[in-house]
GUVO-727154 format. One record per residue (C-alpha): residue number from 1; residue in three letters; x, y, z. Coordinates in steps of 0.05 Angstrom, whole numbers. Layout:
BEGIN
pos; code; east; north; up
NUM; ALA; X; Y; Z .
...
// end
This chain:
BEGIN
pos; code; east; north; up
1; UNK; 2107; 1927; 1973 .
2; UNK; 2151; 1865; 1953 .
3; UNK; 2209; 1888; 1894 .
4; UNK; 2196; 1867; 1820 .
5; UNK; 2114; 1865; 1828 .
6; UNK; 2067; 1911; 1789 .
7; UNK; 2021; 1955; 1827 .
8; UNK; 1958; 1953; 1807 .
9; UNK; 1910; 2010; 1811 .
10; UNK; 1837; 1983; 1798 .
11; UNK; 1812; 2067; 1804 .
12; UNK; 1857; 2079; 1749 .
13; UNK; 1840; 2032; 1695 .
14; UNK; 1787; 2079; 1657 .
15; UNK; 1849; 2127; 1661 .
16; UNK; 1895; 2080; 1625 .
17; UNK; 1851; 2041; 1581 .
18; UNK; 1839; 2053; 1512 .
19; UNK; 1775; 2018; 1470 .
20; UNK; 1741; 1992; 1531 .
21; UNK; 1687; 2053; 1535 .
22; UNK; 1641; 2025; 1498 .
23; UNK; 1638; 1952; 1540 .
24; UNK; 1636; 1993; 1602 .
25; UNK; 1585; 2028; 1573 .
26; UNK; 1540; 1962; 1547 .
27; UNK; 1559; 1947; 1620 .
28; UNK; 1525; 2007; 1652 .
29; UNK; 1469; 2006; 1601 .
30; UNK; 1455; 1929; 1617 .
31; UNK; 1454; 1944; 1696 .
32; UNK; 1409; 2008; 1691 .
33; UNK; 1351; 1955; 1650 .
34; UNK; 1349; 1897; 1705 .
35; UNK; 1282; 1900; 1740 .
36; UNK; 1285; 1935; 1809 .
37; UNK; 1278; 1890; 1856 .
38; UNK; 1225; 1921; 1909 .
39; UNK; 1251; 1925; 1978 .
40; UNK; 1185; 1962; 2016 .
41; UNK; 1153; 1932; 2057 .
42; UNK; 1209; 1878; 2074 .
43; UNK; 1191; 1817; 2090 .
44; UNK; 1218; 1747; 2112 .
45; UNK; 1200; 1676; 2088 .
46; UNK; 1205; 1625; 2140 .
47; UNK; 1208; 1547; 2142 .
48; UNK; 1170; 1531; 2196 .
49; UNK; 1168; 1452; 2185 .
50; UNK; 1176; 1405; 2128 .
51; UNK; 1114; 1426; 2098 .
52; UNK; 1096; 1492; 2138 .
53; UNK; 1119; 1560; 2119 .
54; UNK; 1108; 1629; 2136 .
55; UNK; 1116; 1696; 2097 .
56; UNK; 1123; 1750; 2146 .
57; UNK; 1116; 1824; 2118 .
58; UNK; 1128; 1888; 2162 .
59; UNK; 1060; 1934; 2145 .
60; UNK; 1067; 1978; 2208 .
61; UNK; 1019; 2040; 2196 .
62; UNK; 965; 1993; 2143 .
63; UNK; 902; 1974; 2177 .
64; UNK; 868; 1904; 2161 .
65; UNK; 824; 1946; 2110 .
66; UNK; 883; 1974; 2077 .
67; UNK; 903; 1906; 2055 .
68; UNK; 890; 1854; 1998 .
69; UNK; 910; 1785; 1991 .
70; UNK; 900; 1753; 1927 .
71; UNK; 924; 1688; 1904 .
72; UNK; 913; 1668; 1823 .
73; UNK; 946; 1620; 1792 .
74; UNK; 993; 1598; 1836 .
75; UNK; 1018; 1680; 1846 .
76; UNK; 992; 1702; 1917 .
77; UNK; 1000; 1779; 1914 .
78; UNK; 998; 1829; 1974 .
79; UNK; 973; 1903; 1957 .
80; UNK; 967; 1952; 2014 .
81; UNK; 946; 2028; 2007 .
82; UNK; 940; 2086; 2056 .
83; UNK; 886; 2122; 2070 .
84; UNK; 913; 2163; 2119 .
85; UNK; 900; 2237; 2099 .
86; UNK; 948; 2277; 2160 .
87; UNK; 981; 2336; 2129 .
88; UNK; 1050; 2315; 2106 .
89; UNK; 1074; 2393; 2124 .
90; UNK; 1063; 2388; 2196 .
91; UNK; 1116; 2336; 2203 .
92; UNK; 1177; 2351; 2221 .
93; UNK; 1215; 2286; 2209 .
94; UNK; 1165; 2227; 2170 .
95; UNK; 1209; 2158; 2175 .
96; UNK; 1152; 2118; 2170 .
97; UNK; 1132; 2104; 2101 .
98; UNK; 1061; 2093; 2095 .
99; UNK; 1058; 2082; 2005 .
100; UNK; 1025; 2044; 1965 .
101; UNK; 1055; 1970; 1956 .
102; UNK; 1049; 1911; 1916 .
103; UNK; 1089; 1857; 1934 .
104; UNK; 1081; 1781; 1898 .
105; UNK; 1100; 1716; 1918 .
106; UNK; 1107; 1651; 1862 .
107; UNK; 1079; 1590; 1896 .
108; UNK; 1084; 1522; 1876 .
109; UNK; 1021; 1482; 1854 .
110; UNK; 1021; 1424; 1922 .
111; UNK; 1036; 1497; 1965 .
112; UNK; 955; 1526; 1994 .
113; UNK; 950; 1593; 2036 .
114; UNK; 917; 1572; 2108 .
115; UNK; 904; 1633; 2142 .
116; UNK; 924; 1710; 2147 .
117; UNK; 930; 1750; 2208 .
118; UNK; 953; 1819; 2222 .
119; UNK; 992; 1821; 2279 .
120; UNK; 1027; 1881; 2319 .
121; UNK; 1039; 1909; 2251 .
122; UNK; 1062; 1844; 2213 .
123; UNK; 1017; 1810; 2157 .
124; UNK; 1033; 1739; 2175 .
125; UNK; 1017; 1687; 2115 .
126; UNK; 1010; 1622; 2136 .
127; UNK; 1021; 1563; 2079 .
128; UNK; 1025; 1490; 2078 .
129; UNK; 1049; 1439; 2026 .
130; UNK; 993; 1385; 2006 .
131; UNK; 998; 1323; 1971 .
132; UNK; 945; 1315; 1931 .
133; UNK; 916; 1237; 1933 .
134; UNK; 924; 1212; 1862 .
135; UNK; 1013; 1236; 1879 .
136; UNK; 1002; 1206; 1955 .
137; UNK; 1041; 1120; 1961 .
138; UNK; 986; 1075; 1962 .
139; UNK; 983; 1001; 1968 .
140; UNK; 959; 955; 1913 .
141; UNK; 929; 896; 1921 .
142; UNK; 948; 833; 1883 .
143; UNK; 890; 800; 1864 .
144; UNK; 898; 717; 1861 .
145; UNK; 862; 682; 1812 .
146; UNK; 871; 615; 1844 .
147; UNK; 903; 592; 1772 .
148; UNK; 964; 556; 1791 .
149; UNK; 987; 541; 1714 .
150; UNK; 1023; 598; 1681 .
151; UNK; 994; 640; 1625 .
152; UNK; 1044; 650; 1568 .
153; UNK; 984; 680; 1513 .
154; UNK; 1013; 750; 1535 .
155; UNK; 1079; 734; 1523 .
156; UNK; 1077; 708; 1452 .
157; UNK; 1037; 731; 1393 .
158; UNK; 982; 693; 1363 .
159; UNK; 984; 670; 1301 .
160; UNK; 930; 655; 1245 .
// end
């Protein structure tokens, strides 16, 4: 350590503080209320295109009839429960969770689900940005009245 700087102990600053319990403990208290963030099943989100995207979620051990897709307004949400009824006791190791989920996705209004597959134990979302036709460029015609002298009755006001 270079001569004439402080050493700083980061561990030992609850030790040598005074006053500060009560932030750390705002602190604490703020961090225990966030919302959990789910992490089962995990999942990716993929780009597949410009407009083409793919949610990928890892279901191994859910059957197609142990899943539900819903999507209302503009919230697609993926619920999956077991039915599987083996005796938990005659495991000897169980790694492979097989709980109840619910797992929901915002989507934005021009964004439609296309199709759903189940696939070697990955629910596969398919999705696909529209344009609806009244936001899609159009051309506009300018129409030609033949009427070669300018108008100026919509420029000034008429008077009585």
């Amino acid at each position: 350590m270079p001569p004439n700087v402080p050493f700083f102990d980061p561990f030992s600053f609850g030790k040598t503080s005074v006053g500060f319990d009560t932030i750390l403990k705002r602190f604490q208290e703020f961090g225990e209320n966030l919302p959990k963030i789910p992490t089962y099943p995990p999942y990716n989100i993929k780009k597949v295109d410009e407009n083409k995207y793919t949610i990928e979620i890892a279901v191994a051990g859910f059957g197609k009839n142990e899943l539900e897709l819903e999507l209302q307004e503009g919230v697609l949400t993926i619920k999956g429960s077991s039915q599987l009824t083996e005796d938990v006791e005659n495991y000897i190791f169980k790694g492979i969770a097989d709980r109840a989920f619910t797992r929901k996705f915002n989507l934005a209004d021009a964004i439609e689900v296309k199709n759903a597959e189940l696939i070697n134990g990955m629910l596969k979302i398919w999705l696909e940005r529209f344009t609806p036709e009244e936001k899609k460029a159009k051309k506009i015609n300018i129409n030609d009245t033949g009427d070669t002298v300018s108008k100026k009755e919509f420029l000034t006001e008429k008077t009585k």
